[in-house]
N, C-alpha and C positions, 0 to 999 in steps of 0.2 A: 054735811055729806057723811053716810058713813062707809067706813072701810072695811073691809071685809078681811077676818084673821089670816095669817099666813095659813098656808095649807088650804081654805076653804076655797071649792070649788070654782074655779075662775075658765070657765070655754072648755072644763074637763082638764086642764094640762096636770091640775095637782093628785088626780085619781087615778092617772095614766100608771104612773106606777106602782099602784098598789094592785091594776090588775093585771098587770102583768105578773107581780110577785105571785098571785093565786094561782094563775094559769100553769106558772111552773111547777107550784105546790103541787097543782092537781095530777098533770104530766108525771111529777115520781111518784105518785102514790100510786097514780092507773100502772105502773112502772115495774113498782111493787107488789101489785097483787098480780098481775100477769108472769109473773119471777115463780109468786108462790104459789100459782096455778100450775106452773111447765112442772116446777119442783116435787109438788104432791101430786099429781099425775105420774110424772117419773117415777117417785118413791112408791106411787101403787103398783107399775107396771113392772116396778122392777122387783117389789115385792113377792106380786105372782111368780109361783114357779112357772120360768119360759120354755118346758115342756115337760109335762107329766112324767117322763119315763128318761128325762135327762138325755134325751139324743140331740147328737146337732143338726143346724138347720144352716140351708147355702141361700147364697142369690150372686152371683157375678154375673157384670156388665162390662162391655168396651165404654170407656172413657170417650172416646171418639168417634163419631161414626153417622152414619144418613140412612138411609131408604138401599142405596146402593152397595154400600157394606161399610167395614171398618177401617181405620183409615191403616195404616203398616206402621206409623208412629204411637200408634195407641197404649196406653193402661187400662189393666184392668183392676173395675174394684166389686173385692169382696165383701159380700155381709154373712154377718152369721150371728148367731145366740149365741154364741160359746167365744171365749177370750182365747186364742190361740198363738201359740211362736210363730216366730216365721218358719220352722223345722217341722212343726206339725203341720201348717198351709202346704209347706212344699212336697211332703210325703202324702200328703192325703188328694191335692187338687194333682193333676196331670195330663198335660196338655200334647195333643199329638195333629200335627210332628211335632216331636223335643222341644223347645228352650228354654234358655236359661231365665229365671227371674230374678227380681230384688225384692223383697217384701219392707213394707213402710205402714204400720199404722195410723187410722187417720182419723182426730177427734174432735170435732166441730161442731157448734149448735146445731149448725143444717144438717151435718149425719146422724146428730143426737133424734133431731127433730123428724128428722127421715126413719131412721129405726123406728120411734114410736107405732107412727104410720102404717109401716110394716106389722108391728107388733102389732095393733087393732085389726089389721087386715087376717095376720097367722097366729094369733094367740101365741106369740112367741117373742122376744126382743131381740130385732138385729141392730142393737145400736153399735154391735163393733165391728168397722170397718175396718178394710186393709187394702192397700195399693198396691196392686201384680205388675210392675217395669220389666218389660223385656228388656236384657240385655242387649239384646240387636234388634234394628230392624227387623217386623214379621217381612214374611215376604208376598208381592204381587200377586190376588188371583188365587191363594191356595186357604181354603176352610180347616179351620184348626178348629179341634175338637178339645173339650176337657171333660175330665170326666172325676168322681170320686174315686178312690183306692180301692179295690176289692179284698186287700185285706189290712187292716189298721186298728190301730190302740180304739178310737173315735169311734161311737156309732152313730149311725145316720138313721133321719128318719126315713131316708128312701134313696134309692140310689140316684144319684144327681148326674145329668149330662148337658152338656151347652156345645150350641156351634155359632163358631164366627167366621163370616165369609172374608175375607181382607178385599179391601177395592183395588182391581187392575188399576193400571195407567187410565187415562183418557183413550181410549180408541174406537175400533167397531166391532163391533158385536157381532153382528149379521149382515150378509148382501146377497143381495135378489136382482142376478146373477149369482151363484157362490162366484167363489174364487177360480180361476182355472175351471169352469163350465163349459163347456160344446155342446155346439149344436140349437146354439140360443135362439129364439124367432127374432128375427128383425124389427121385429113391430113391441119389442121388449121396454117396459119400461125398468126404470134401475132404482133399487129399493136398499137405504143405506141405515139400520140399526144402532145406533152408541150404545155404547155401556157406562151411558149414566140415563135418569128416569125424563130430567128434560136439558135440553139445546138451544142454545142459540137459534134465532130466526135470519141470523144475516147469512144465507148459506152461499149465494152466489158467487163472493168472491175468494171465496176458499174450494173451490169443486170447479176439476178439469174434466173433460172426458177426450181422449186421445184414440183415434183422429174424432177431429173436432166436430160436434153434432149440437145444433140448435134444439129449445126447448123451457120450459119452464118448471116450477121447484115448487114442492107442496111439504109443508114443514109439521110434523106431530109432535107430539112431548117428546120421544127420542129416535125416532124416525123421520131420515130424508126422502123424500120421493122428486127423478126426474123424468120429466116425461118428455122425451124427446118429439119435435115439431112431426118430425117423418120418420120415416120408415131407417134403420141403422142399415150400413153398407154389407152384404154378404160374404161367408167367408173371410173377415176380416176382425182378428185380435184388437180387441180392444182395452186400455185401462183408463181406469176411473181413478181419481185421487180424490182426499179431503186433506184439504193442505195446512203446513204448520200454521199455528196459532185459531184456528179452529177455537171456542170456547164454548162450554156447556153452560144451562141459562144463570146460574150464578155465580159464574166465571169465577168461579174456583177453582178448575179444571180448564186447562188448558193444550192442544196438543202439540206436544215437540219435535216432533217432527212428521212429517206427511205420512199418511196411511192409503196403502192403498190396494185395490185388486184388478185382474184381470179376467177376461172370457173373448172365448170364439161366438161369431154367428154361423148360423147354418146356411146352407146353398141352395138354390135352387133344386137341387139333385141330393138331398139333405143325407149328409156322411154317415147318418145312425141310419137309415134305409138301405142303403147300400152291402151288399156284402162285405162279407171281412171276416178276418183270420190273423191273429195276432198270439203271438207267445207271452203265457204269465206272468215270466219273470223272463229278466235278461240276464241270468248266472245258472249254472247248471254243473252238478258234476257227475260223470259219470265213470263205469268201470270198463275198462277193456274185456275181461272175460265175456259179456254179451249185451246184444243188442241194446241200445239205447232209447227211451221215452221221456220224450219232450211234454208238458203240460201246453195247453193252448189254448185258446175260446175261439169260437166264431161260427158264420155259416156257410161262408167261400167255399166251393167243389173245385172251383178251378183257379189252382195257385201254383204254383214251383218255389221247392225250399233247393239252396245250393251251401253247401260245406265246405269250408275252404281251412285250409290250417297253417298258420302260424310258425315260423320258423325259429321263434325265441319268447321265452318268456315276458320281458320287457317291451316287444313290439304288440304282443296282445293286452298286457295291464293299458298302456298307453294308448289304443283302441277303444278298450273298455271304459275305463272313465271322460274319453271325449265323450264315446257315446252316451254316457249316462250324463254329465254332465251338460248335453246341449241344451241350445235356448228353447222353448217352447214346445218342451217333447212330446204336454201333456195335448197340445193342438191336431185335432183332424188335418189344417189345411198348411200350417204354416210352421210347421216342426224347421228346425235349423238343418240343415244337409247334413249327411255322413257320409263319409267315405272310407271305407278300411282304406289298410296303409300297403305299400306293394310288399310288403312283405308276407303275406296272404297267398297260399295256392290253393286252386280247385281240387277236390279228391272225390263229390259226390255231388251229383245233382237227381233230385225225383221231384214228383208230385206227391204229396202230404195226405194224407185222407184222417181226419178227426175221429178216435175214437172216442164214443160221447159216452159219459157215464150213465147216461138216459136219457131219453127222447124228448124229454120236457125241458131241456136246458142245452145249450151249446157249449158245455165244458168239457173237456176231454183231454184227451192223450194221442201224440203222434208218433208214431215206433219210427226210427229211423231205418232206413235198407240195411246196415249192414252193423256188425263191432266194427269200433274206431282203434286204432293204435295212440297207446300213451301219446300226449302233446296238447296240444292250446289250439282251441277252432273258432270260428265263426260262424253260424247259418243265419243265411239269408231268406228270409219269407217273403215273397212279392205276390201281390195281389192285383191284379191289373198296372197304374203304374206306383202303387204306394210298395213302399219295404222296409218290413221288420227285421231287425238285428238280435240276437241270443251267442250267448259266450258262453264256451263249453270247456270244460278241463277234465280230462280222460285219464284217468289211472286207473294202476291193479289195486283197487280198494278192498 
């Protein structure tokens, strides 16, 4: 029988390792010429001059960010041709509104290999990067601008501007009703927008509508639609909510708390048809030397305004902010009642007549009958049975 030397081939086991020993071989050598590939690549790129006329070149991005904006936690990072301090980044880049930054240089294969890239795309080398940390929190919702310096040591090849939008909270965007609307149709469906690109599809159990109306839910990338079964009740304030924990479709966005809006329906005898007469504003001041003009809108002929006046200063402020401050003041049907305070006496009662600035609009001016004496008033505008409140403060101005 013969036997076969050590090491000779026996089922392959004695071969096993020797090629494995090649394959490593081959691994660093592929290893090292990709090394001194990047290397003299580099060495050419860097060689070339990265701009004929020696100006610098920008590129800043948010670190963080989607479709919808950036996030308020974000960095930002700068590229550019030129080696700069953080004292020259911070006089040359300028961010508005204001904040503070920290500047951090950053040198990495992947920004090395990123510059390149650049530099094949701009005939220029942005291999040096730099990291912009805001000091604080950006803030919700507001587009910060940066821009280059208008006047600096640096020249540029062009003047440089960038905007970044910072992402709100999770919430809505739009609703169809707006907010506080009148005059709505009954037959209204309710159209709810977020402010991200797409939504959750579980919407059912996060959406009320108050008082309660039957109906079904149609879901778009960030648009709710409900359609309610029948027709919504007349006359009657309604709110919608999209309630906490709500999530947008990569539930990375969550909402914390309930969002939500309101609207009136119209009536059968629909409140924008109807006449009316209404005061601009509810503060006014006027002079006692002479007659007084009130601002007003509307197309009522037949109303009665009544003046009544105040006996103290603090019984009128406390009037006035009830009245401004009631529930639903913005509602045709369902405003919160007022009532001045007895401290109020009659001094004037007439009918109003609208001086219109023109005949194409119902805006105008109402002269009052007579000069008031220095004090604190009330007039009362009633229109059939609705009635408007205006606060008046008469001195020798």
């Amino acid at each position: 029988m013969l036997l076969k030397k050590q090491g000779d081939n026996m089922g392959g086991e004695a071969n096993g390792p020797r090629l494995g020993y090649k394959a490593v071989l081959a691994a660093f050598l592929g290893i090292l010429i990709i090394g001194a590939g990047f290397a003299a690549l580099n060495f050419f790129l860097r060689a070339k001059p990265a701009d004929e006329n020696g100006k610098a070149k920008f590129a800043l991005s948010a670190q963080l960010g989607d479709l919808n904006g950036i996030d308020k936690a974000s960095k930002f990072i700068l590229s550019s041709n030129k080696q700069l301090t953080p004292d020259e980044i911070k006089n040359n880049i300028k961010f508005s509104p204001p904040f503070d930054y920290a500047v951090k240089e950053k040198r990495s294969l992947l920004s090395l290999l990123a510059g390149q890239v650049l530099a094949s795309a701009n005939q220029a080398s942005f291999g040096n990067e730099y990291e912009l940390t805001p000091t604080q929190a950006l803030v919700d919702g507001v587009v910060y601008r940066a821009v280059t310096a208008t006047s600096s040591d640096l020249q540029f090849d062009h003047d440089y501007s960038w905007a970044f939008n910072v992402k709100s909270g999770f919430g809505l965007k739009e609703t169809l009703p707006a907010n506080e609307a009148t005059g709505v149709p009954v037959d209204t469906g309710i159209e709810i927008t977020m402010n991200r690109l797409d939504i959750s599809r579980d919407v059912a159990r996060y959406f009320s509508i108050e008082p309660s109306a039957k109906g079904r839910f149609e879901v778009g990338l960030n648009k709710i639609v409900f359609i309610p079964e029948g027709a919504l009740k007349d006359k009657t304030l309604y709110k919608v909510t999209i309630k906490k924990g709500y999530q947008a479709a990569d539930k990375a966005d969550i909402l914390d708390e309930d969002k939500s809006f309101s609207f009136e329906t119209s009536g059968a005898d629909s409140a924008s048809s109807l006449p009316s007469l209404s005061w601009s504003n509810d503060y006014f001041e006027l002079s006692t030397a002479k007659e007084g003009y009130l601002e007003a809108s509307g197309d009522a002929t037949n109303s009665e305004a009544v003046i009544s006046k105040y006996d103290s200063g603090p019984s009128f402020l406390k009037d006035f902010y009830t009245y401004r401050d009631r529930a639903y003041d913005w509602s045709n049907y369902n405003k919160a009642p007022f009532k001045p305070s007895e401290s109020v006496k009659e001094v004037k009662k007439f009918n109003p007549v609208l001086l219109k600035r023109n005949e194409s609009d119902n805006y105008g001016l109402i002269q009052l009958p007579s000069k008031l004496d220095q004090g604190f008033y009330i007039v009362r505008l009633a229109v059939g049975d609705k009635f408007e409140y205006t606060f008046l403060r008469v001195s020798p101005l």
